[in-house]
C-alpha positions as CSV (number, residue, x, y, z in Angstrom):
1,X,113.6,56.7,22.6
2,X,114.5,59.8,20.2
3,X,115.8,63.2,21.7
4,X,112.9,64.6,20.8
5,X,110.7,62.7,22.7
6,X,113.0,63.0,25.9
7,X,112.5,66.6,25.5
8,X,108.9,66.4,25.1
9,X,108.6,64.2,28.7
10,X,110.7,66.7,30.7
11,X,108.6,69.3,29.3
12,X,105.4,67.8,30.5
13,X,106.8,66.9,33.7
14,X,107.8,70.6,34.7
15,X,104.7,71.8,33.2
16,X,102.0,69.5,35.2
17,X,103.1,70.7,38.6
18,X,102.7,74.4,37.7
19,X,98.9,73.3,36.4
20,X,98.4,71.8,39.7
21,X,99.5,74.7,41.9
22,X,97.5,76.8,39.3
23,X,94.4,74.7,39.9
24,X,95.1,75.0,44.1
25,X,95.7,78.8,43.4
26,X,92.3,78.9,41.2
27,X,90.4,76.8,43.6
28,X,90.9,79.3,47.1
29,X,90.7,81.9,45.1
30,X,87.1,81.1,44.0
31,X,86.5,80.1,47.8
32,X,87.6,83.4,48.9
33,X,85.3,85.1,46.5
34,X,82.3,83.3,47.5
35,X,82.9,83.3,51.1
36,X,83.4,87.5,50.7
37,X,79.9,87.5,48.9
38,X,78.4,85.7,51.3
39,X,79.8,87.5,54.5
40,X,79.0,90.9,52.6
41,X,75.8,89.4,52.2
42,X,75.2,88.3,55.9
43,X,76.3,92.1,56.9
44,X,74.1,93.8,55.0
45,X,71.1,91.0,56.4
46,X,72.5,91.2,60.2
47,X,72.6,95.3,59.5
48,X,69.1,95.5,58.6
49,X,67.5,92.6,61.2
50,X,69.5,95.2,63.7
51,X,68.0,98.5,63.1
52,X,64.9,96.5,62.7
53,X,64.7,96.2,66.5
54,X,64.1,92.9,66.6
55,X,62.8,91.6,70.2
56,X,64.3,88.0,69.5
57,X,67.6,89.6,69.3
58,X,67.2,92.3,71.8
59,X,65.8,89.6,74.6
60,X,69.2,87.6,74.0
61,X,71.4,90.5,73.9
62,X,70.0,91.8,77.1
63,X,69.9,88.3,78.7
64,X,73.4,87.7,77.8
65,X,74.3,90.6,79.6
66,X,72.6,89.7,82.5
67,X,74.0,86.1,83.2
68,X,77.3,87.4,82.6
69,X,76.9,90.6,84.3
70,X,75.8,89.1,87.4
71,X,78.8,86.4,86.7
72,X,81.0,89.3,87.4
73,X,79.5,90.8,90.0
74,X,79.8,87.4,92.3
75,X,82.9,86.9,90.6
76,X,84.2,90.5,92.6
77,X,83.2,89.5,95.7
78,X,85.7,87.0,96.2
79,X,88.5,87.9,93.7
80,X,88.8,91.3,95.0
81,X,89.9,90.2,98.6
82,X,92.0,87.2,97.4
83,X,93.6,89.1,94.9
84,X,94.7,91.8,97.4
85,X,95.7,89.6,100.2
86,X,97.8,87.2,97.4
87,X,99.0,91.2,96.2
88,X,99.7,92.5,99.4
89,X,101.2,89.9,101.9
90,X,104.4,87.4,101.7
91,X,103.8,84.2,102.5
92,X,105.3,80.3,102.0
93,X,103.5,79.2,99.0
94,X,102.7,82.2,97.4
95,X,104.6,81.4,94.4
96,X,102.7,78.1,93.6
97,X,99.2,79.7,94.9
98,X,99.9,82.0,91.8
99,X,100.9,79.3,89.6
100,X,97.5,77.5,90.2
101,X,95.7,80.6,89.4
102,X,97.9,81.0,86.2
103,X,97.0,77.6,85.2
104,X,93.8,78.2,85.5
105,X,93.8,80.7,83.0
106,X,93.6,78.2,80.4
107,X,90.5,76.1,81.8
108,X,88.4,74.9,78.8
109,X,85.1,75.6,79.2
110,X,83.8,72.8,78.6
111,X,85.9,70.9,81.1
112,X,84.3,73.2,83.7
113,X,80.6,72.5,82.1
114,X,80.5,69.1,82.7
115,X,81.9,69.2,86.1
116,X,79.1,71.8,86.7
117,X,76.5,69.7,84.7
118,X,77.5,66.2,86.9
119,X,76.9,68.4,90.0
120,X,73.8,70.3,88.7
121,X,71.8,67.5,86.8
122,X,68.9,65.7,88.8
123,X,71.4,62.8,89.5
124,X,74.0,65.1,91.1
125,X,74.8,66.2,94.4
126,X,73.6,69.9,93.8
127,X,70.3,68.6,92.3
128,X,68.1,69.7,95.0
129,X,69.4,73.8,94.4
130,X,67.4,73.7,91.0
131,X,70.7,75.3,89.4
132,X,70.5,73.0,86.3
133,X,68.5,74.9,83.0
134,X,68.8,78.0,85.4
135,X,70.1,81.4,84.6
136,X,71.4,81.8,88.1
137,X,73.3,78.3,87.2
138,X,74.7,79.4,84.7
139,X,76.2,83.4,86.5
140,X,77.5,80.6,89.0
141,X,79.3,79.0,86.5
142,X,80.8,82.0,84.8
143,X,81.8,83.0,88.1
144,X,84.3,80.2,88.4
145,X,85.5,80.4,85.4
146,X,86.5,83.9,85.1
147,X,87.5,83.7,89.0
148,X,90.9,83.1,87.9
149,X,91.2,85.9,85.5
150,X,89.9,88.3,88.0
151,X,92.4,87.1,91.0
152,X,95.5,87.1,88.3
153,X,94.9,90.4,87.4
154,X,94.4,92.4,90.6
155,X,97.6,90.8,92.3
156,X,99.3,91.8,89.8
157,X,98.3,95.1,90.4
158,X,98.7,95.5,93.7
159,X,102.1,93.8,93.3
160,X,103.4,97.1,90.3
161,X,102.1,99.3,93.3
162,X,105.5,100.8,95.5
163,X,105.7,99.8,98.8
164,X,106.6,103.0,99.7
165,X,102.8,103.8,99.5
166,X,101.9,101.2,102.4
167,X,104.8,102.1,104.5
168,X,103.9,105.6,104.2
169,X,100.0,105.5,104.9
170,X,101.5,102.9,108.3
171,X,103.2,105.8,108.7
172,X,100.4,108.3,109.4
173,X,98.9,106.5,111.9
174,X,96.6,104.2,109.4
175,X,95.6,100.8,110.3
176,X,96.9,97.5,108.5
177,X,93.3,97.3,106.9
178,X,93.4,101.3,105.7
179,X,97.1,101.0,104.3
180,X,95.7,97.9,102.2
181,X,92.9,99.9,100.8
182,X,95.5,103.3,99.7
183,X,97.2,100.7,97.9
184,X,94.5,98.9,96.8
185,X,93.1,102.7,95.8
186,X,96.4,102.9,93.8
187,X,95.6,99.6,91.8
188,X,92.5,100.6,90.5
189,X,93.3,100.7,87.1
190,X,94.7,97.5,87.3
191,X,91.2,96.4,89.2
192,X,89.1,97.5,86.6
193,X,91.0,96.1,83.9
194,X,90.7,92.5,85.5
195,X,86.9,93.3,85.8
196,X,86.6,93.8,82.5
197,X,88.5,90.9,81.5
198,X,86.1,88.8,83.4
199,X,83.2,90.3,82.1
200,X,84.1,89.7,78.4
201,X,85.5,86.3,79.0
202,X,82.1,85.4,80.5
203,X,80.2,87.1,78.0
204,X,82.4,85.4,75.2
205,X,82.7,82.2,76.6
206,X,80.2,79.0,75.1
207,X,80.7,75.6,76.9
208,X,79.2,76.5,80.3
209,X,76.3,78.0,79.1
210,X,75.5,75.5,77.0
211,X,76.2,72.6,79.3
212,X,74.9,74.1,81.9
213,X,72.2,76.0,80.5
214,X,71.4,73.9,77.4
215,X,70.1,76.8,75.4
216,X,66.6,77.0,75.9
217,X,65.0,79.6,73.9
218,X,63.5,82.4,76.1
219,X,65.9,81.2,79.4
220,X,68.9,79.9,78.9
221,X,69.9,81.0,75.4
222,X,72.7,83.9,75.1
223,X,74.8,85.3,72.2
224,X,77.4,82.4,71.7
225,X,75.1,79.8,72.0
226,X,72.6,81.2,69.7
227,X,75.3,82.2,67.1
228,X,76.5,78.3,67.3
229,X,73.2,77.6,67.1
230,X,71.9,79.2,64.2
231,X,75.3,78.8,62.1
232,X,74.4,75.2,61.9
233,X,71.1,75.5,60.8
234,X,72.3,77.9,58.2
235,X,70.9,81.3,59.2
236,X,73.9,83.2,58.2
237,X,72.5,86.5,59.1
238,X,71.3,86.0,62.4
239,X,74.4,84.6,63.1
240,X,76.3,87.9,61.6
241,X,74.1,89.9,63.4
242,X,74.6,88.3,66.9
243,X,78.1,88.0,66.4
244,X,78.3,92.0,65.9
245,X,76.4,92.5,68.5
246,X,78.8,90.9,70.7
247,X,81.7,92.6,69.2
248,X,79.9,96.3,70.2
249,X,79.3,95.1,74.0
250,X,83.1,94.0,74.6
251,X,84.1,96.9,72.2
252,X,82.2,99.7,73.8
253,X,83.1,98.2,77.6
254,X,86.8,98.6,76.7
255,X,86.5,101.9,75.2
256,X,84.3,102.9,78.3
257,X,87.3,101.5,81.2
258,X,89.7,103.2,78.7
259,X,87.6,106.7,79.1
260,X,87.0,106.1,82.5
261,X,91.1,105.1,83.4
262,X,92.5,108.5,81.6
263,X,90.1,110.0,83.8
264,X,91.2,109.0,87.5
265,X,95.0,109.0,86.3
């Protein structure tokens, strides 16, 4: 084989993998354009469907709320007192009770859905509560799964509070139950946060709902499961929509903790 010819091979053997990562360069590149047309496309179709007033969208938004609202609320009745009393109080265990709780941060939610649906459906034990394709199922559910969250958060910040504040409020004469609020008073921030939290991780969150719920149209069907839904069938701008809509709930109940925090401080 001539020189030349030698030449000519180790040229074309550098030169064909800077083609190919030119192609792969090329290739996202063109994906990236046509994904940005199509998302700028979606916005200005969700912005529109939006101002429209659509009552489609406006019953899901507002039932969405509502299941996870009430989720939260039942959530608080039980995480508040557990919370303080893991916050407050020294005990043998307390160390792995908190671990549990941290763990349980991390629950999938669909793991929790089909425990829910095996104990909801007409074959389970729970059958005869009518909790299965139910809205009130479905708070229950949320409940659990952001009753983690909720207890995390507040003994945490009822632990950051000084014990001088307890000892002192003992020492005024208040009872074990009043010194346990003062600090509990002092924790509020820290309460409201971990309310929050729960709200817009059961707001946010898919697999329950739609295990438990199965997204029936007028009932059972919320943001997520809708957004899922739709995406799949290729409605781009519903989907857009929906999904902003979400953003602006869990954006404008941050901002409004954050308002409401600077206040009391």
């Amino acid at each position: 084989m001539s020189d030349w010819s030698k030449c000519w091979m180790m040229k074309t053997t550098d030169v064909f993998p800077l083609i190919a990562v030119m192609l792969i360069i090329a290739t996202v590149l063109l994906l990236i354009v046509f994904s940005v047309q199509e998302l700028i496309e979606g916005l200005r179709d969700a912005f529109w469907l939006i101002l429209s007033g659509d009552p489609e969208i406006l019953g899901i938004t507002l039932r969405s709320i509502y299941i996870s609202g009430s989720a939260t609320f039942l959530a608080i009745l039980w995480c508040i007192p557990i919370g303080t009393l893991i916050g407050l109080n020294d005990f043998v265990g307390k160390s792995f009770v908190k671990g549990i709780f941290n763990a349980l941060l991390g629950l999938p939610t669909v793991t929790l859905g089909l425990i829910l649906y095996l104990l909801y459906s007409t074959s389970g034990p729970l059958s005869s509560l009518d909790l299965f394709l139910n809205p009130i199922g479905v708070s229950i559910g949320q409940a659990l799964l952001i009753t983690p969250i909720i207890i995390s958060f507040i003994a945490s910040a009822v632990e950051a509070v000084s014990p001088e504040i307890r000892d002192l409020a003992k020492t005024l004469g208040a009872s074990e139950r009043a010194a346990s609020f003062a600090v509990l008073k002092e924790s509020t921030s820290g309460v409201l946060l971990a309310i929050v939290a729960g709200f817009n991780r059961a707001i946010a969150e898919l697999g329950v709902v739609l295990m438990v719920g199965q997204n029936i149209r007028g009932r059972t069907r919320v943001l997520t499961t809708t957004i899922a839904l739709e995406t799949t069938r290729g409605n781009i701008a519903l989907s857009i929509a929906l999904a902003v809509l979400l953003l602006v709930i869990v954006l404008s109940i941050s901002l409004l903790t954050n308002l409401i925090q600077r206040r009391f401080k």
